[in-house]
C-alpha positions as CSV (number, residue, x, y, z in Angstrom):
1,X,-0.2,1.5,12.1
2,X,-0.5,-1.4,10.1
3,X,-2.0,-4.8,11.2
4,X,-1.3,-8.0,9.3
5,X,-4.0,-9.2,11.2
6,X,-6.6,-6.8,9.2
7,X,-4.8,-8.4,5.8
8,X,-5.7,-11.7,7.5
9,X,-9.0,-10.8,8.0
10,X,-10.2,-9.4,5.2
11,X,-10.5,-6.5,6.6
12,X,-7.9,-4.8,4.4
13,X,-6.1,-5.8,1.0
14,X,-2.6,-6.9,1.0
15,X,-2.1,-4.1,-1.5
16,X,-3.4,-1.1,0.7
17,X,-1.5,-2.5,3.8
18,X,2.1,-2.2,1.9
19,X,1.1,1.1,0.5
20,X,0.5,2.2,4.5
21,X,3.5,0.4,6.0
22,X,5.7,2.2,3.1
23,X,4.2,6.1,4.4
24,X,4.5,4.7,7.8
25,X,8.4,3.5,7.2
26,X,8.9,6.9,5.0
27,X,7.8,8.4,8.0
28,X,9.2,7.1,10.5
29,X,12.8,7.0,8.9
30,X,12.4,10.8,8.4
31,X,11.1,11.6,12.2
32,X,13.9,8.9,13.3
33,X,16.5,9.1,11.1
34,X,17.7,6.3,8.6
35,X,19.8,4.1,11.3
36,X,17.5,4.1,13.6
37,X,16.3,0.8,15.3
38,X,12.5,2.3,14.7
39,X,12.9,2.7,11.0
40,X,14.4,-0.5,10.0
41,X,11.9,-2.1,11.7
42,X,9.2,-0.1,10.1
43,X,11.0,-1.4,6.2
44,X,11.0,-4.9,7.7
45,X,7.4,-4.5,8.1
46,X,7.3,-3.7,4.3
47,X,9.4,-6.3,3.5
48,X,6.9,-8.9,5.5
49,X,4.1,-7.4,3.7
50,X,5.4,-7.6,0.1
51,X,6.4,-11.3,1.1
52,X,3.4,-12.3,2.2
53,X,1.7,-11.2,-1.3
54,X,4.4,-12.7,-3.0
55,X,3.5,-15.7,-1.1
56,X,-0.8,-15.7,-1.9
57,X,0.2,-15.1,-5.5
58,X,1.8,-18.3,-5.9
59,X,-0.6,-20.3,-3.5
60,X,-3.3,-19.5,-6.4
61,X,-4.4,-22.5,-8.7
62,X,-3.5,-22.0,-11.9
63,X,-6.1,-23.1,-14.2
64,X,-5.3,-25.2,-17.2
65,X,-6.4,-24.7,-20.8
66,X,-8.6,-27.2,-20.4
67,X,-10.1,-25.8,-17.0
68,X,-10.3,-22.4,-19.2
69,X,-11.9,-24.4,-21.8
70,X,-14.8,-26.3,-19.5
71,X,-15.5,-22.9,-17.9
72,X,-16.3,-21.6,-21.5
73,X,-17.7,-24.9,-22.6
74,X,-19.3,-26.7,-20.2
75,X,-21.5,-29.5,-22.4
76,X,-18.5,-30.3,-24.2
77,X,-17.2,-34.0,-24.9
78,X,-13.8,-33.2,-22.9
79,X,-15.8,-31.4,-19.9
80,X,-18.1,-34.4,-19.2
81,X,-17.7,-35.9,-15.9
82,X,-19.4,-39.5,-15.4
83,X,-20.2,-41.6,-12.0
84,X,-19.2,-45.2,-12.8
């Protein structure tokens, strides 16, 4: 079964716990049957998951071109950080 807790941890990647709530929901829609309380639980699971991602993906900082430019040129006039 999958745990958002293990995603939250570390533990396991966001990627590999959608890919194991999708078999689980396949599975469990097969054994249960497609209206079945069980299975549209099991999709909402996905649909948690896939948020979630969706979610970290726009929580990253998106460098700028001069961020991308002091990482390649550090020494550079531009990249120069002074104490006053």
């Amino acid at each position: 079964m999958v745990s958002i807790n293990e995603v939250i941890n570390g533990k396991k990647t966001i990627e590999a716990a959608i890919l194991e709530a999708i078999t689980e929901a396949r599975t469990t829609c097969t054994e249960n049957g497609n209206n079945s309380p069980n299975c549209a639980v099991a999709w909402d699971i996905v649909e948690e998951l896939q948020a979630e991602k969706a979610h970290q993906k726009q929580a990253k900082h998106r460098k700028t071109a001069l961020e991308d430019y002091c990482e390649m040129y550090p020494d550079a006039l531009e990249c120069l950080i002074y104490d006053l």
